[in-house]
C-alpha positions as CSV (number, residue, x, y, z in Angstrom):
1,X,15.1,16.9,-2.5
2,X,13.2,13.9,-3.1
3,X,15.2,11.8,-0.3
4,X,15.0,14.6,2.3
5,X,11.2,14.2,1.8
6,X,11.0,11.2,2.7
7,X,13.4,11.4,5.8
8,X,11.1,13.8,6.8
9,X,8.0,11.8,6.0
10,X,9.3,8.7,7.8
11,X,10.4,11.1,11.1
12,X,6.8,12.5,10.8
13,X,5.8,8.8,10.9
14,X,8.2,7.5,13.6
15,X,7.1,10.3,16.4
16,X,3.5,9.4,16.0
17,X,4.6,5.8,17.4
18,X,4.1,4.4,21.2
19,X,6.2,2.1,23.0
20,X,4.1,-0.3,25.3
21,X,7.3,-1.0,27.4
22,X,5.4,-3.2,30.1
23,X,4.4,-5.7,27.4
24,X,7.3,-5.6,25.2
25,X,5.1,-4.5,22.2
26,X,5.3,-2.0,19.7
27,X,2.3,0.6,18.5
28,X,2.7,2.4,15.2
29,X,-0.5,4.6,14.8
30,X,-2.5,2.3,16.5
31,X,-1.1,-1.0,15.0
32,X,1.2,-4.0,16.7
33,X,4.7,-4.0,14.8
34,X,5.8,-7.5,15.2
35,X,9.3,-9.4,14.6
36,X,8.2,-9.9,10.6
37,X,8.8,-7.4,8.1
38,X,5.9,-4.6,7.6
39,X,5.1,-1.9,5.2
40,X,5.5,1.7,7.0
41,X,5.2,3.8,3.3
42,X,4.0,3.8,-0.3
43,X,4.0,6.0,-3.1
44,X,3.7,5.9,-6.8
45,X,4.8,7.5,-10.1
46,X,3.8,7.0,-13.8
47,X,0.8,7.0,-15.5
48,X,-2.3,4.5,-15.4
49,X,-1.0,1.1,-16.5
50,X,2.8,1.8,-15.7
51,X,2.7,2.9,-12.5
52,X,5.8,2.7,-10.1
53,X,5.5,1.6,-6.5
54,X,7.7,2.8,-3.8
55,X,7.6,0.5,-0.7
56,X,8.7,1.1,2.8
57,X,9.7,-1.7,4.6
58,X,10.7,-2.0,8.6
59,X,12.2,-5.4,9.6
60,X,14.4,-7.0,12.2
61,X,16.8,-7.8,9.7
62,X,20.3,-9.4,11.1
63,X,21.9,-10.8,8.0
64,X,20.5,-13.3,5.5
65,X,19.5,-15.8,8.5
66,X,16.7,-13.2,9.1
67,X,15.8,-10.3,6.9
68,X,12.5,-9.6,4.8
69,X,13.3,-11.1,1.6
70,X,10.3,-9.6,-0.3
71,X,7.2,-7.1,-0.5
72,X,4.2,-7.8,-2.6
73,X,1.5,-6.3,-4.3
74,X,-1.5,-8.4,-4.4
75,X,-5.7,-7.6,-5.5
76,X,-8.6,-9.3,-4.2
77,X,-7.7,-12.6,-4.8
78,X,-4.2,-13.0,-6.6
79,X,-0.7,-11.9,-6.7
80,X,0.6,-9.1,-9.3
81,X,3.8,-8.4,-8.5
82,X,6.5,-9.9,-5.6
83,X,9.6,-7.2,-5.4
84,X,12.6,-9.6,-4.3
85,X,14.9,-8.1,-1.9
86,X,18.8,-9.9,-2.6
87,X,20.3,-8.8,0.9
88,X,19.7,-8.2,4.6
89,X,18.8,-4.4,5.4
90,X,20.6,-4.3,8.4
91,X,21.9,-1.1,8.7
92,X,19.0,0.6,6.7
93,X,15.8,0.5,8.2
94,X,13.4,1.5,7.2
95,X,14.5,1.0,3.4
96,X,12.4,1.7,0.3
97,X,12.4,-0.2,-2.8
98,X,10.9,0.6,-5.9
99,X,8.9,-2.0,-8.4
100,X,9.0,-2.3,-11.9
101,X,6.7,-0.5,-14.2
102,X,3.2,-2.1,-13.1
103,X,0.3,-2.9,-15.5
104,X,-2.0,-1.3,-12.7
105,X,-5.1,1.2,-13.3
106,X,-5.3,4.1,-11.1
107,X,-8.7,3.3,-10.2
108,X,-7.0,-0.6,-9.0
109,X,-7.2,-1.4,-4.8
110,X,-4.7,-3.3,-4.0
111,X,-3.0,-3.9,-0.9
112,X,1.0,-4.1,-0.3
113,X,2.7,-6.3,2.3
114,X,5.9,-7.5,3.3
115,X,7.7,-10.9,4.6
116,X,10.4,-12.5,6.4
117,X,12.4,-15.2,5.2
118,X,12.3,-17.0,8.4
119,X,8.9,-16.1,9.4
120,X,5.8,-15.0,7.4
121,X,4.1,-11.6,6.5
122,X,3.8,-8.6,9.3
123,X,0.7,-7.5,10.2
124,X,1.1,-3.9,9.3
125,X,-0.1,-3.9,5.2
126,X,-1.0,-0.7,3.3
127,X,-4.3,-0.7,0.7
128,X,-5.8,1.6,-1.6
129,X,-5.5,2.7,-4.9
130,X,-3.2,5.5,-6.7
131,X,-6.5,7.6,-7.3
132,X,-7.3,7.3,-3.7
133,X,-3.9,7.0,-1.9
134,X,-2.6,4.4,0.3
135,X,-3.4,3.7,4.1
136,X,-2.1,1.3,6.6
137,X,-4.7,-1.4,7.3
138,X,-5.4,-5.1,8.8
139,X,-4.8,-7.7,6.3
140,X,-6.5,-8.7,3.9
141,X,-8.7,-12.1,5.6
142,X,-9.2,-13.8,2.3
143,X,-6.2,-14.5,0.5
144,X,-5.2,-18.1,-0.3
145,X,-2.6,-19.6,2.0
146,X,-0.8,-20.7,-1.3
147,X,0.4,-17.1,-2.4
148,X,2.8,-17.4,-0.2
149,X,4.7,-20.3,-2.6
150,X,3.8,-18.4,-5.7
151,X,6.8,-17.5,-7.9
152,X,9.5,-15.9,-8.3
153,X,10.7,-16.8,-4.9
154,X,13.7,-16.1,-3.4
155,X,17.3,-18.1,-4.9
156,X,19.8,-16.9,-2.7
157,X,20.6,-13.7,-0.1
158,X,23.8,-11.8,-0.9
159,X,24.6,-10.8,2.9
């Protein structure tokens, strides 16, 4: 039941887009999807301070020359949590991953993005907080260039 909600959820998601076929870009709700790896969904379970995050990720994946290789969680200023992804979703887009059990409050914003192993983080990010819910956004401005290098990092791609 829980998978046929999200099917639905994702459908819901994926009629509301526009193709801009002249200019060879894509509109989802009012946002460019690029060739990186963006967040389309998220969704929690758990209680405050062990909180499970659900993430939706849409990518051009091929195989592990291009594929999104992780989605992160990050406040204000830092990185909490980086969910590695071992393989190329080729055939499964979009796919959803779930976190570990995360030492976040409810009350906590934090915003969720996704990247590319051959490129850098997509422009579509989701923000708010498990109180609040979470809505797509523009990224976050002020993050340090450096998170990007932060561990764990990726050590190899399965296929």
């Amino acid at each position: 039941m829980k998978k046929h909600g999200l099917r639905i959820l994702l459908t819901l998601f994926f009629i509301s887009t526009s193709v801009n076929a002249q200019q060879d870009e894509i509109f989802i709700n009012g946002f460019e999807f690029d060739t990186n790896a963006d967040v389309v969904s998220v969704t929690t379970t758990g209680t405050s301070g062990q909180y499970t995050f659900s993430v939706g990720v849409l990518s051009p994946d091929i195989n592990c020359d291009q594929y999104a290789d992780w989605w992160e969680i990050l406040d204000q200023n830092q990185l909490i949590y980086r969910r590695i992804l071992g393989h190329s979703h080729a055939t499964e887009q979009p796919f959803v991953r779930n976190s570990s059990s995360l030492g976040i409050q409810a009350e906590d914003i934090v915003w969720i993005r996704a990247h590319m192993n051959n490129g850098s983080y997509g422009g579509m990010v989701f923000t708010g907080s498990v109180n609040t819910g979470f809505s797509l956004t523009k990224a976050h401005p002020n993050w340090p260039a450096d998170i990007e290098f932060e561990e764990p990092q990726v050590m190899s791609c399965a296929f």
